[in-house]
C-alpha positions as CSV (number, residue, x, y, z in Angstrom):
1,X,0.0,0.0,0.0
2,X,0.9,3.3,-0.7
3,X,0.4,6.5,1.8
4,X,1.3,10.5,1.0
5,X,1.5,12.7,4.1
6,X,1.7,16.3,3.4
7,X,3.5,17.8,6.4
8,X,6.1,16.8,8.5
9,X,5.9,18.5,11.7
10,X,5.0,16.7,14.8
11,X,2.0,15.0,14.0
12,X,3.7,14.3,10.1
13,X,7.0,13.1,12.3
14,X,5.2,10.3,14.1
15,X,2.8,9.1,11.0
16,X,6.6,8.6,8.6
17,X,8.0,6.8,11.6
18,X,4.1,4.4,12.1
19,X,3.5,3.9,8.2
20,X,7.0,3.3,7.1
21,X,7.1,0.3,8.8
22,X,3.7,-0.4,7.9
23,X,3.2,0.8,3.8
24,X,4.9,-0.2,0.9
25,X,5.8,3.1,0.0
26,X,5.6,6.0,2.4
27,X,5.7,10.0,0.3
28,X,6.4,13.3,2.3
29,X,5.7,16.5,1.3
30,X,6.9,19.5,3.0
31,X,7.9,22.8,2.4
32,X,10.9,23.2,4.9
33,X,13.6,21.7,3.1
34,X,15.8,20.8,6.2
35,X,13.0,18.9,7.8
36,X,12.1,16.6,4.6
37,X,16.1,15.8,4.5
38,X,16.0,14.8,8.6
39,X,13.0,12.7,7.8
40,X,14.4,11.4,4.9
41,X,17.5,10.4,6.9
42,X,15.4,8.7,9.9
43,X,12.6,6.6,8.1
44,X,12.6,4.8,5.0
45,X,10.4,7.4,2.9
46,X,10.5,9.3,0.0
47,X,11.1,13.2,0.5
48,X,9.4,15.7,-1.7
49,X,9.8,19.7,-1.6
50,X,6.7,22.1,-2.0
51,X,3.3,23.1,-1.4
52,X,1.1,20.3,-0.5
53,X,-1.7,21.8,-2.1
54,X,0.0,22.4,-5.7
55,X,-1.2,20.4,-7.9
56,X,1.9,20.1,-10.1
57,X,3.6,18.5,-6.5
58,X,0.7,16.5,-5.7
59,X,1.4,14.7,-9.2
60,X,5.3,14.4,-9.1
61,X,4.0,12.8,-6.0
62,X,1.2,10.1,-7.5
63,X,-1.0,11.2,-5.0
64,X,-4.0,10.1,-7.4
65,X,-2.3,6.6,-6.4
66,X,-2.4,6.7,-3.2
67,X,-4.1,4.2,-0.6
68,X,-4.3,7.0,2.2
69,X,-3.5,10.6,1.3
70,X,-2.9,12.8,4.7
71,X,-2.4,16.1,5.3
72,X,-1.3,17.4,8.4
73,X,0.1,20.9,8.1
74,X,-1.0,23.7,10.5
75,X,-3.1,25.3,7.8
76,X,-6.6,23.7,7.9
77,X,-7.3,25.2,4.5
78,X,-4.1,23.9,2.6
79,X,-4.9,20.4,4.0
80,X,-8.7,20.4,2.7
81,X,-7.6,21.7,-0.3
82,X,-4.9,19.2,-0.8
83,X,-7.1,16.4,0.5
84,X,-9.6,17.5,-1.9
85,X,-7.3,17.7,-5.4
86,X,-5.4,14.1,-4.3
87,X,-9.5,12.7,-3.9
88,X,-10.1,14.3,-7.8
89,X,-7.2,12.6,-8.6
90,X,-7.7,9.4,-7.8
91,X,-6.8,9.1,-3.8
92,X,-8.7,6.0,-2.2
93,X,-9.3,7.5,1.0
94,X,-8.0,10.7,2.5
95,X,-7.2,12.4,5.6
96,X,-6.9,16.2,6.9
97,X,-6.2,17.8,10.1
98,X,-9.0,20.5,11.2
99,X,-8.1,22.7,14.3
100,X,-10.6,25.4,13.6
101,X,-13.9,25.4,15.3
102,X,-16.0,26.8,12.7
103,X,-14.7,24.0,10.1
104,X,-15.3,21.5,12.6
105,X,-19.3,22.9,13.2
106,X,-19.7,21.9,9.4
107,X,-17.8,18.6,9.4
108,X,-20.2,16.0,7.9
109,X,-20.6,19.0,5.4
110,X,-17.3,18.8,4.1
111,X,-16.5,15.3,4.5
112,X,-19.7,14.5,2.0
113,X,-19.9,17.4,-0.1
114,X,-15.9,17.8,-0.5
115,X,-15.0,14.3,0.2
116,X,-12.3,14.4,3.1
117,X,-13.2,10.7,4.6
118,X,-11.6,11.5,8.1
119,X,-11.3,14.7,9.6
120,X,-9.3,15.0,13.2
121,X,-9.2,17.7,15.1
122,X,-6.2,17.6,17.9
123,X,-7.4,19.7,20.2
124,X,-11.0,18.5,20.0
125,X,-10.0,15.0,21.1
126,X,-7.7,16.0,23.1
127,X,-10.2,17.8,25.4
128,X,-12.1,14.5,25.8
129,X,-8.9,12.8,26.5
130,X,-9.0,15.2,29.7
131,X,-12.7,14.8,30.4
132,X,-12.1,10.8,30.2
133,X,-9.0,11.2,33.1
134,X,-11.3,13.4,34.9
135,X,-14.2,10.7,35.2
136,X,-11.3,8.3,36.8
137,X,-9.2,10.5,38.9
138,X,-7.0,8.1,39.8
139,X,-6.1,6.8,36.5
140,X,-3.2,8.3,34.4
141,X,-4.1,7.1,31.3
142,X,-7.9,6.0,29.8
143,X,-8.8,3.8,26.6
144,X,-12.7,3.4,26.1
145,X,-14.1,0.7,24.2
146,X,-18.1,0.0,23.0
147,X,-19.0,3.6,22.5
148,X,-17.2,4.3,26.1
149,X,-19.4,1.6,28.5
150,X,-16.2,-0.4,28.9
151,X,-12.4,0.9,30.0
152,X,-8.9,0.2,30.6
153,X,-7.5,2.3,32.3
154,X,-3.8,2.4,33.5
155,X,-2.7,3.3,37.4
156,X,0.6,3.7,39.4
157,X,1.4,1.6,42.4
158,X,2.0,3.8,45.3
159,X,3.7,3.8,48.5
160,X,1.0,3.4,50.1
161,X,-1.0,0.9,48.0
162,X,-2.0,-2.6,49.2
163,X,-0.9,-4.2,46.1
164,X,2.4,-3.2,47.1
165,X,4.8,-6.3,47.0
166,X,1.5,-8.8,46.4
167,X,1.6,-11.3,43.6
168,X,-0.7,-11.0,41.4
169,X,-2.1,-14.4,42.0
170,X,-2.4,-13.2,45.7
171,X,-4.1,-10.4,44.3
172,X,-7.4,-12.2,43.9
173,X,-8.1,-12.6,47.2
174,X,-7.7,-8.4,47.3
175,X,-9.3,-7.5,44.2
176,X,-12.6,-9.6,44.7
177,X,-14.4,-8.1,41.6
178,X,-14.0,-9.4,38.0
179,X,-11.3,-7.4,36.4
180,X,-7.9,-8.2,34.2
181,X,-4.5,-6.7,34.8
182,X,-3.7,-6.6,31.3
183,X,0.2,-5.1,30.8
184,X,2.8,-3.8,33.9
185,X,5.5,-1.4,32.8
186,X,8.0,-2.0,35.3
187,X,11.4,0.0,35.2
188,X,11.4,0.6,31.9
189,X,10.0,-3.2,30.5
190,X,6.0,-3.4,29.1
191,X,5.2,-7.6,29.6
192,X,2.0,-9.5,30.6
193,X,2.8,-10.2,34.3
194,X,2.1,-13.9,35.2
195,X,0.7,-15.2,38.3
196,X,3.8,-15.1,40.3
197,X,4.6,-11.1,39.4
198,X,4.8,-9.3,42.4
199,X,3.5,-5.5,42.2
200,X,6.3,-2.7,43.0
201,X,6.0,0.5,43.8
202,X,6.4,2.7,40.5
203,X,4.6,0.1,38.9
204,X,2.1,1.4,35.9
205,X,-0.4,-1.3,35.8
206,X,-3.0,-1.4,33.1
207,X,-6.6,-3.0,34.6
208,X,-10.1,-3.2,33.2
209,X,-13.1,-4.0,35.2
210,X,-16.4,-3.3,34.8
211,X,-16.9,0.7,35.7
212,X,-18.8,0.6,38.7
213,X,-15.8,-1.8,40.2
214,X,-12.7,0.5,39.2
215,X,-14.2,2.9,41.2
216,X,-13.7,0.3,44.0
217,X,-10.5,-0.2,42.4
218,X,-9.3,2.9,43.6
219,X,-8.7,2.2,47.3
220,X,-6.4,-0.3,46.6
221,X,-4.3,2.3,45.1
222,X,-3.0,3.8,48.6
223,X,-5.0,7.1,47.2
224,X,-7.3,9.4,49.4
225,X,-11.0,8.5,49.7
226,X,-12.2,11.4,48.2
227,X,-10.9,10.7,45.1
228,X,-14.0,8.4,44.8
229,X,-16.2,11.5,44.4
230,X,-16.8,13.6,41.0
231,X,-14.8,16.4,40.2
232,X,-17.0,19.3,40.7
233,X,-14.2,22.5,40.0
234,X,-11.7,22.6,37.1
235,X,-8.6,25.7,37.6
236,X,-7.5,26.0,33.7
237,X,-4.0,27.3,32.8
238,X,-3.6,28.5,29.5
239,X,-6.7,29.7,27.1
240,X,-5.9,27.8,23.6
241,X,-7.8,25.9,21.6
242,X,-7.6,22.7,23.9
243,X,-9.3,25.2,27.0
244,X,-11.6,26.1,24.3
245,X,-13.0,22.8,23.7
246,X,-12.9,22.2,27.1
247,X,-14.8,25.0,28.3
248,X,-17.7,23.4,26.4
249,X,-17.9,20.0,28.3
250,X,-17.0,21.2,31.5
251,X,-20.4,23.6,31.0
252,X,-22.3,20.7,29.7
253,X,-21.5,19.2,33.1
254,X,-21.9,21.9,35.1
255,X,-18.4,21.9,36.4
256,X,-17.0,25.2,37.2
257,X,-14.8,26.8,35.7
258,X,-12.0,29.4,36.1
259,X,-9.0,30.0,33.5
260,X,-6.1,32.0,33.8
261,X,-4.3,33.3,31.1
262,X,-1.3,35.6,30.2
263,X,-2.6,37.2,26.9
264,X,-4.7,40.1,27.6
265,X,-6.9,39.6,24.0
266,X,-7.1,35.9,24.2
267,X,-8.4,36.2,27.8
268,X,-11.1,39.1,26.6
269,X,-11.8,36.7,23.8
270,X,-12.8,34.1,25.9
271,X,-14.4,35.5,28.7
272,X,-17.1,37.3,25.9
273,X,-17.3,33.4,24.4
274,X,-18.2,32.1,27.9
275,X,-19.7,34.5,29.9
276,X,-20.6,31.1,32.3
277,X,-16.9,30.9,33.3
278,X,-14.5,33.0,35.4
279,X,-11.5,34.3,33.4
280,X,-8.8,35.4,34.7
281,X,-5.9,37.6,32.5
282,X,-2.6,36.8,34.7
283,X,0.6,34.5,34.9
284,X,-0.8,31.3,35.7
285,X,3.0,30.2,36.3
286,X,2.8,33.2,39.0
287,X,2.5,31.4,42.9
288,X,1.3,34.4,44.1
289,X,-1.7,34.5,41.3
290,X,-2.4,31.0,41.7
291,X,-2.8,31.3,45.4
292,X,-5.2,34.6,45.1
293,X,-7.2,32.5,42.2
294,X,-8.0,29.7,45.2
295,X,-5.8,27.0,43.2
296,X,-6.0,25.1,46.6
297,X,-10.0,25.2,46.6
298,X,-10.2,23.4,43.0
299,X,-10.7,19.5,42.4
300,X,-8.6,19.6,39.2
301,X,-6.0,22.0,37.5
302,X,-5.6,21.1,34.1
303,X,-2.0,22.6,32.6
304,X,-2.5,23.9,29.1
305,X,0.4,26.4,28.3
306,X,2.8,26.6,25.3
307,X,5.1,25.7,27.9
308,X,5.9,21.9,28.7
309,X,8.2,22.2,31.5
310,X,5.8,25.0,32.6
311,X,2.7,23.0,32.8
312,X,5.0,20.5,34.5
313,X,5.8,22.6,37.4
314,X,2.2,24.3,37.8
315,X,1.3,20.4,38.3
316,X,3.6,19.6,40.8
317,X,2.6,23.0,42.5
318,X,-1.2,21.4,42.6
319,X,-0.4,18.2,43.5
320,X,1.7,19.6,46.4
321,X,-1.4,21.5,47.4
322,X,-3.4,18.2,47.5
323,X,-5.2,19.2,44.5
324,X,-7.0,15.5,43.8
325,X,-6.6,15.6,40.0
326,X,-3.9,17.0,37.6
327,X,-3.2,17.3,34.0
328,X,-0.7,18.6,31.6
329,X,0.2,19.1,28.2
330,X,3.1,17.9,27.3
331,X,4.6,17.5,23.8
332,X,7.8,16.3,23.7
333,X,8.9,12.5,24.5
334,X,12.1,13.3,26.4
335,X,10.1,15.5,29.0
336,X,7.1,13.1,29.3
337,X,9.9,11.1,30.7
338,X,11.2,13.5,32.8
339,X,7.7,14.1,34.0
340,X,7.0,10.6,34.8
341,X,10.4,10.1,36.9
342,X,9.2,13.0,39.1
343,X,5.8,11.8,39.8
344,X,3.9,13.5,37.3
345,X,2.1,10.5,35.1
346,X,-1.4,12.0,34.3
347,X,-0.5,14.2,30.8
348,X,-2.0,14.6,27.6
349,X,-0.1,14.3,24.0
350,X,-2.6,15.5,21.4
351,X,0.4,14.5,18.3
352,X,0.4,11.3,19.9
353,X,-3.7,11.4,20.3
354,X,-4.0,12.3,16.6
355,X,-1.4,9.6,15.6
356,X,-3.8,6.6,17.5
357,X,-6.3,7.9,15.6
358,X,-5.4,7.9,11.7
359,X,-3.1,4.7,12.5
360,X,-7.0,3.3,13.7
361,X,-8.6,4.5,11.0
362,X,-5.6,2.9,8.6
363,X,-5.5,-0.6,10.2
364,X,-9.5,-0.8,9.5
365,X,-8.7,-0.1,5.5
366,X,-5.9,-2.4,5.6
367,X,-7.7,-5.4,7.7
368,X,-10.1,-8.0,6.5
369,X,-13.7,-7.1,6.0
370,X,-14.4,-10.5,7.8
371,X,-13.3,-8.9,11.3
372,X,-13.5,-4.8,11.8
373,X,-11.2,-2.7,14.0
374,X,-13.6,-0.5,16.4
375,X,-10.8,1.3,18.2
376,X,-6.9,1.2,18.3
377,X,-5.0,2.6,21.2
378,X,-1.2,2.1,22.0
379,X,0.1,2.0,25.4
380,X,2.6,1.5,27.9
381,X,5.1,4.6,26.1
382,X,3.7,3.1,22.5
383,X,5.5,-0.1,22.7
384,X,1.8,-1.9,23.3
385,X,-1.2,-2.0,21.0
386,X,-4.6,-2.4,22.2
387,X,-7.3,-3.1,19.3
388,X,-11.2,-3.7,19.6
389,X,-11.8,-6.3,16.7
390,X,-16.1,-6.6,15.9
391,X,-16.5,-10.2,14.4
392,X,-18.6,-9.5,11.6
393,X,-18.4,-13.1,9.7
394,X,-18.8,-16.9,10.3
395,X,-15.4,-18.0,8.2
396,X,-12.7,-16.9,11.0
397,X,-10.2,-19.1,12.7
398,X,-11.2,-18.1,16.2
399,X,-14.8,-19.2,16.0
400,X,-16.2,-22.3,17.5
401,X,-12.8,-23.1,19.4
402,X,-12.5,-22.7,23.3
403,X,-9.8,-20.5,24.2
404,X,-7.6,-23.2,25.9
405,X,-7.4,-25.1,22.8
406,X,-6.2,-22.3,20.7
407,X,-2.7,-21.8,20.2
408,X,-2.2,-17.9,21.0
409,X,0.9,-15.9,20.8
410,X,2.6,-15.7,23.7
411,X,2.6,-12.1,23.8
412,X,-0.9,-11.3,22.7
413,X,-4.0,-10.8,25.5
414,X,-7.7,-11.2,25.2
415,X,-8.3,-8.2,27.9
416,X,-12.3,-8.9,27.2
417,X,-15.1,-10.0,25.1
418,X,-18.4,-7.7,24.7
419,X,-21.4,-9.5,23.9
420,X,-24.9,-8.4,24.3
421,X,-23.8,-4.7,25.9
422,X,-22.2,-6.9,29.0
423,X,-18.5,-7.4,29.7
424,X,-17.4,-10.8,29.8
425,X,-13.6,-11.7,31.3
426,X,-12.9,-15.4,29.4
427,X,-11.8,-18.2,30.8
428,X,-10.2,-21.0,28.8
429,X,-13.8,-22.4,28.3
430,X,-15.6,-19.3,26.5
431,X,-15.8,-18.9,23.0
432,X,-15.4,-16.2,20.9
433,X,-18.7,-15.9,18.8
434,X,-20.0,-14.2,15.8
435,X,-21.1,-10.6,16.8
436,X,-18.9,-10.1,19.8
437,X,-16.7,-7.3,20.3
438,X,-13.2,-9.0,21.3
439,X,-10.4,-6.6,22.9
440,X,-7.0,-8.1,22.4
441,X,-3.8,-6.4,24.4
442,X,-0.9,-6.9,21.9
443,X,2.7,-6.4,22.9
444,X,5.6,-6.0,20.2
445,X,3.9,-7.9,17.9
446,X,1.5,-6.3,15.1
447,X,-1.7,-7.1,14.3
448,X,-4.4,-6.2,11.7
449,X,-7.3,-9.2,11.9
450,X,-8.5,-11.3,14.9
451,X,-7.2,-14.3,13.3
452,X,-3.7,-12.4,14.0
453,X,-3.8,-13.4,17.6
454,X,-2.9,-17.3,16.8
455,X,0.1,-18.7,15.7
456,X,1.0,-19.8,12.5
């Protein structure tokens, strides 16, 4: 298969380094010269100069060949327009990244009159990324499956935690609900712990359990009791587009909602677009404004700056203050380490975000129509994939055959089955049966099709 990604920034980065170990041929276009040479240099693509949106560029690079065409520059309108020309020319499906708000209101518009199959906005999902770790306060990380009834959701072993230096074997006898520990990253190594792993602090353990029991879930942590309760208050840093977005759930759920921000016309801009909201122009990296703002009276303070190491610190600052849930943005890799190593796991990514997403919506065109991929998600720092497979057809490998007696990779995990809107954990006895919903945890191993999950 052939894909053509029309800028190479950081979303364009991470699509060349996915795809060009996944597509037969992998095409760049960018106009920054010294960028398409790096590129060139790291990943086995082709490099191409120019204007995504010319047409003479869009031919020199056989877009009108292309399995996926994708355009991810940081103009919306040179990425619809280039979307739109590789479509006339003979693109089979095509993808453009759409930040503004008033594009995204007429979205089905576009995608059916101008035919742009997938549109993604960043800071759109990135904003219910937030609202997801919000909903589990104790979680760090949260993947929904079946239109969001079902989760896993990943959680750090504490000090404090009673899983602390239990096996998980023992475990059972602690967690006495139906759940799955599906991956532990542990000092740096992502596996599938077996029974005899014993649980260590630093731990980053990903578990899913029905939703009303990883709310039980959450004592075991070592965490304070009140993280149980809903977050009521949300202290926002930083008035982009992500706040934006943001703004708009939080009034749907009638959280309230004050944001502080250093730009005196953004801050004007947004307190006449939300007159429901306190805003607040000021340093939001300022101690002294944070403390007059009442940072100490809020449930959440969600870090939003242009800033990474600054939305790092004015976390730390709220989680010294026993603020019960934290969030920041953070874009580059090297510091999400950093911030990890210091305590700070619960950030957001929206490159990354945006990468799950098209990589999703490319493993559905490139899998068999006899199994469909309902969500993609990698975890555990990306070396993990997590894929919800709907069994659509009656001529699969993994039908009819109990789960003991098939010969699974070692590395691969069925986390859970969804059959008939209820969450089933299998045992070697179940079956996997025509119209479930089957989640399989995946580790250094790819897969496209259900029938991936068994050897040879």
């Amino acid at each position: 298969m052939k894909v053509v990604i029309v800028g190479g920034g950081k979303v364009g980065e991470l699509l060349c380094a996915d795809f060009s170990n996944t597509f037969e041929e992998v095409t760049l276009i960018d106009t920054n010269e010294q960028r398409v040479e790096k590129l060139v240099e790291t990943y086995d693509i082709n490099g191409l100069l120019g204007n995504g949106a010319n047409y003479d560029n869009l031919v020199e690079a056989s877009a009108g060949e292309a399995d996926m065409f994708i355009s991810v520059t940081t103009s919306d309108e040179i990425n619809m327009i280039s979307c739109i020309a590789a479509k006339q020319m003979g693109a089979k499906h095509t993808v453009a990244r759409i930040r503004n708000p008033e594009y995204s209101k007429t979205k089905e518009f576009i995608k059916n009159s101008l035919g742009i199959d997938l549109m993604v906005n960043p800071e759109f999902e990135a904003a219910k990324q937030i609202v997801y770790m919000l909903k589990y306060p104790t979680a760090t990380k949260v993947e929904s499956f079946s239109a969001n009834k079902f989760n896993i959701l990943e959680v750090v072993i504490h000090q404090n935690s009673i899983l602390k230096g239990v096996s998980l074997i023992d475990s059972k006898k602690i967690i006495d609900f139906p759940s799955l520990v599906c991956l532990v990253e542990s000092h740096g190594k992502v596996f599938v712990p077996r029974g005899d792993y014993v649980f260590e602090v630093g731990d980053k353990v990903h578990i899913t359990a029905a939703n009303k029991d990883l709310k039980r879930f959450y004592k075991l942590l070592g965490n304070k009791d009140n993280l149980e309760k809903k977050i009521t208050s949300s202290l926002i840093i930083g008035a982009g587009k992500i706040a934006h977005y943001l703004i708009e759930f939080f009034i749907k759920a009638n959280i309230y909602t004050k944001v502080i921000e250093i730009n005196k016309d953004k801050a004007i801009e947004l307190s006449e677009a939300y007159p429901e909201i306190d805003v607040i122009w000021a340093d939001g990296s300022d101690r002294d404004t944070l403390i007059e703002e009442g940072i100490q009276t809020f449930d959440s303070c969600i870090s939003l700056t242009g800033l990474d190491e600054e939305n790092i610190i004015i976390n730390l600052y709220a989680d010294k203050l026993g603020i019960k849930k934290t969030v920041a943005k953070v874009n580059r890799a090297s510091l999400k380490q950093i911030a990890e190593d210091i305590g700070q796991y619960s950030y957001i990514t929206p490159k990354e975000i945006v990468g799950n997403i098209i990589a999703k919506y490319s493993k559905s065109l490139q899998s068999s129509k006899d199994s469909e991929i309902e969500n993609f998600y990698r975890i555990a720092n990306n070396q993990a994939e997590v894929i919800e497979f709907k069994v659509s057809q009656n001529n699969l490998k993994v039908l009819g055959t109990k789960l003991k007696d098939m010969n699974i990779h070692s590395n691969m995990l069925i986390a859970f089955i969804v059959r008939n809107n209820k969450q089933i954990f299998p045992n070697g006895n179940d079956e996997i049966k025509l119209g479930d919903n089957v989640v399989v945890v995946s580790y250094k191993q790819k897969i496209e099709h259900i029938d991936d999950i068994l050897r040879g």
